[in-house]
Steps between C-alpha positions, in 0.01 A plus 500: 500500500175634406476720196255786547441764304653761704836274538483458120512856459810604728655263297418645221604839571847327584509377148361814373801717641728259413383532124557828481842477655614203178343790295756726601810362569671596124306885506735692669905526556632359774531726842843593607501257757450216291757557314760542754400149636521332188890602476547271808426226283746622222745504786434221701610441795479377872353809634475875432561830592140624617315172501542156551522268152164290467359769256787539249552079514114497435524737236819316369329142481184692300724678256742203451175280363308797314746797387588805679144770450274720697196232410698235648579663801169561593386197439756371789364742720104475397540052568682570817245762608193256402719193640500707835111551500452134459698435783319746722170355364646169629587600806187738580271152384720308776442790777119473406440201361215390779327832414557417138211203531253748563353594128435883597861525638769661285805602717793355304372620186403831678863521584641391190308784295644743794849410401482441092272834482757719691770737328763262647384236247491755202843647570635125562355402194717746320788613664794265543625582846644266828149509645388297226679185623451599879125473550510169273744345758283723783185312379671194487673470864144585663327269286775227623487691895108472477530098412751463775379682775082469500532155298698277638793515227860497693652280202477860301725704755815448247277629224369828704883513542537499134256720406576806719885463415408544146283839608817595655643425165254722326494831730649583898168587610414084501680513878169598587390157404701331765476815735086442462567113595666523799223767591237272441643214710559704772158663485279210488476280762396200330778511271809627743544142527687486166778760672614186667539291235763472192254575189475890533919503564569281211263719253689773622834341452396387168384850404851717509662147380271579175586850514881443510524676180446871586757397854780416254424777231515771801831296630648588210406843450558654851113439602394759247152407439436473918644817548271676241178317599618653874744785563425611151122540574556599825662805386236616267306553857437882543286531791147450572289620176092458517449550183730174298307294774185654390558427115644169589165433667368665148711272304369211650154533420592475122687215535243261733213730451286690721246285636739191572776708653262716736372185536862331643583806685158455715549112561840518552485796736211347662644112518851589601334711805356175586828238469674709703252554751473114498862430507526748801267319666233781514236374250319180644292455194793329336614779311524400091472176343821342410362521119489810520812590724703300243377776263612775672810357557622516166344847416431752774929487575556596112218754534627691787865505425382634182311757679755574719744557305289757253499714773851549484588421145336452108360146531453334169168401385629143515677405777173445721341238201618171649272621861203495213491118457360415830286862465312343233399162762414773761261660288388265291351372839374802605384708194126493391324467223414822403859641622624187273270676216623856555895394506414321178357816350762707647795252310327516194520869451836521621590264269284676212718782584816323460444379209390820344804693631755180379394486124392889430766668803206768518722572860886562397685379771744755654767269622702215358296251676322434113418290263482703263765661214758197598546272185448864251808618705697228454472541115559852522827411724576271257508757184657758675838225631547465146580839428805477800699145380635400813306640774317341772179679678433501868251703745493572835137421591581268777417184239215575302585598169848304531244207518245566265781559227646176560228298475340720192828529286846353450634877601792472721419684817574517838358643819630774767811324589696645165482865751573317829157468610306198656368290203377230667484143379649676155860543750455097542504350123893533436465797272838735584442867414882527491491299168247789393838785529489687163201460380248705437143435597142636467334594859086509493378694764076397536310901632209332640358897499589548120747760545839550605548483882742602752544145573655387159724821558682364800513146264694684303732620746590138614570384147700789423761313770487222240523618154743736344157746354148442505255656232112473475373373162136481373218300740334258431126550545228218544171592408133392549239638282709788378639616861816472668413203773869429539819698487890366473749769467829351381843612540818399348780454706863465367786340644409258759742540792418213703436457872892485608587852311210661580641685793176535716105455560186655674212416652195379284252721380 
């Protein structure tokens, strides 16, 4: 490979941003998120609740050799996030490599800067969460489909196998992977061939035979996880709502960008058009290189369930990541150089932005979904459980500041399931509320608004079923520069009842 100047400097803008990443990872408490996923590995286990197990077993392996803290968490996440970029560098040098001799040619590098620049990277970088794992494995089984398929590699069929059964130990979305191979065969001629032969069947086999794990955890517990990653989402669908598919669309060009996903949405559109016209048999140009068709095999699927579904439904800003792997090959082969310039630019402010609203929070966030306030509250949690000997804490935020507590303190405290609610994988780690019954116990209620709500009213109501009285002590306030950026009111509840005795329940807030 020939090293001009304008390849040395995409590399060094990959190196740049990944500097300032190291430079961050021990500046700020850990996001809610984070937190939750790093009690997997407290708890291990074959599977979980809401996610498959590879990210608490990662986290696990990392805090078993360096101590349980937020620095070493992120440093799991930031060398799988960089190990992921290397392998799509690898695998965008192998797509390109004969335009790779040519010294004015930068596409793999083009596409690697694409990928490491985008808010994906950043947020993967810092936040421990299942797709952390996924797009390594993702990278991996395309890297080992691309050496198989367009290089003459059969031998590596077991290892494909392998590699996409460990994605499907890391999040559900990975059936895409095998979805998006049986797509390709069947859409390119010159590889349909394989259909008929054993390799593609055995990676498949080999792929839920590595993923066994989540099968036998769900076994066991009634096929919880399936049924929330299904009928559970299924019935948050309201009807058709223009406006969540709108700010997922929004959403979306934070986390890959503007330029590269505007960018995807134009060559996808335009090269999909043109497979199926070929596979229809009503494009005689030959419709779209089977390069290229292997591409948008493994991200146009992912895309357009994504966008689907956000017509219907809240789609996280995550779930359509894993479709931005091969994005980054599509554009990196497409995008020019000023474009390449202007994305550059466009990532660098962003990410001057971040960095000024991560260490000086000029923006309080109005949600949970923070990093800020955690580890203070967990001090303050602290001081105020030694005033009431004997009492536990809990909250009924779904998981967040059940999860931030444990990891920030040694307070014992528990999630929504001490009031009958869904708690999620906190309902899975052998923790009985029964063995809780007369006890009393401190509940923190975050006001993301910084004042009392109706919301915490009809809280109050359900624990009332639970405890013989509930009374409302002092809040604790977290502060940033002199204002109130965070607000906790507390309440002290006496005389845990217990789930049995409790003689009824309602419907969450």
């Amino acid at each position: 490979m020939i090293w001009t100047n304008r390849r040395r400097t995409l590399f060094l803008v990959v190196v740049a941003v990944s500097l300032l990443r190291v430079a961050l990872l021990g500046a700020f408490d850990l996001m809610p998120q984070s937190a939750y996923y790093a009690s997997y590995a407290e708890h291990l286990s074959l599977s979980y609740y809401d996610h498959p197990p590879m990210i608490g077993w990662y986290l696990f392996v990392w805090f078993a050799l360096f101590g349980k803290s937020a620095l070493v968490l992120r440093t799991a996440v930031f060398t799988a996030m960089l190990a992921t970029e290397l392998l799509v560098y690898a695998l965008a040098s192998a797509f390109f490599g004969g335009r790779q001799r040519a010294a004015d040619d930068t596409t793999a590098e083009r596409a690697l800067v694409v990928l490491a620049t985008s808010g994906m990277a950043t947020q993967l970088s810092f936040i421990a969460v299942p797709d952390v794992p996924l797009l390594f494995f993702w990278a991996l089984s395309l890297w080992l489909l691309h050496r198989i398929l367009f290089l003459n590699r059969p031998a590596l069929w077991p290892a494909a196998g392998a590699a996409m059964g460990m994605a499907l130990l890391s999040k559900y979305t990975a059936v895409y992977l095998q979805g998006g191979l049986v797509l390709f065969l069947l859409a390119s001629p010159a590889h349909r061939r394989h259909l008929r032969r054993p390799g593609p069947w055995l990676a498949l086999v080999i792929a839920h035979v590595v993923a066994l794990p989540v099968y036998v955890w769900n076994a066991r517990h009634g096929w919880a996880s399936f049924l929330f990653q299904s009928a559970g989402r299924a019935a948050e669908i309201t009807g058709v709502d223009w406006d969540d598919a709108l700010g997922f669309i929004a959403s979306q060009a934070l986390v890959f960008l503007p330029i590269p996903l505007f960018a995807f949405l134009w060559l996808a559109g335009r090269d999909t058009w043109r497979a199926l016209r070929a596979f229809f048999g009503r494009d005689r140009t030959g419709g779209v290189a089977a390069d290229r068709l292997f591409l948008l095999c493994f991200s146009v699927p992912v895309f357009v369930t994504c966008i689907a579904l956000s017509t219907l439904t809240w789609v996280k800003s995550n779930w359509p990541m894993p479709a931005y792997v091969a994005a980054a090959l599509l554009i990196g082969a497409s995008l020019g150089r000023r474009a390449t310039r202007w994305h550059v630019v466009t990532a660098a402010l962003l990410h001057a932005l971040l960095v000024v609203q991560l260490l000086w929070y000029p923006v309080p966030v109005t949600s949970d979904d923070t990093w800020y306030g955690w580890e203070e509250l967990a001090g303050r949690v602290e001081e105020r459980m030694a005033e009431h000997p004997g009492a536990f804490a809990f909250s009924a935020d779904n998981y967040k500041t059940t999860a931030e507590l444990r990891f920030y303190s040694d307070v014992e405290v528990y999630g929504m399931n001490v009031i009958g609610w869904n708690a999620l994988q906190f309902e899975y780690i052998g923790e009985d509320p029964e063995d809780l019954v007369g006890r009393d116990a401190l509940f923190l209620r975050s006001e993301s608004d910084l004042e009392p709500t109706a919301r915490t009213d009809r809280y109050l109501t359900q624990i009332g079923l639970y405890f013989k009285s509930v009374e409302e002590l002092e809040p604790i306030e977290i502060r940033k520069r002199g204002e109130v950026v965070r607000l906790f009111r507390v309440f002290l509840c006496r005389g845990y009842r217990g789930l049995k005795a409790a003689g009824g329940s309602m419907p969450r807030p």
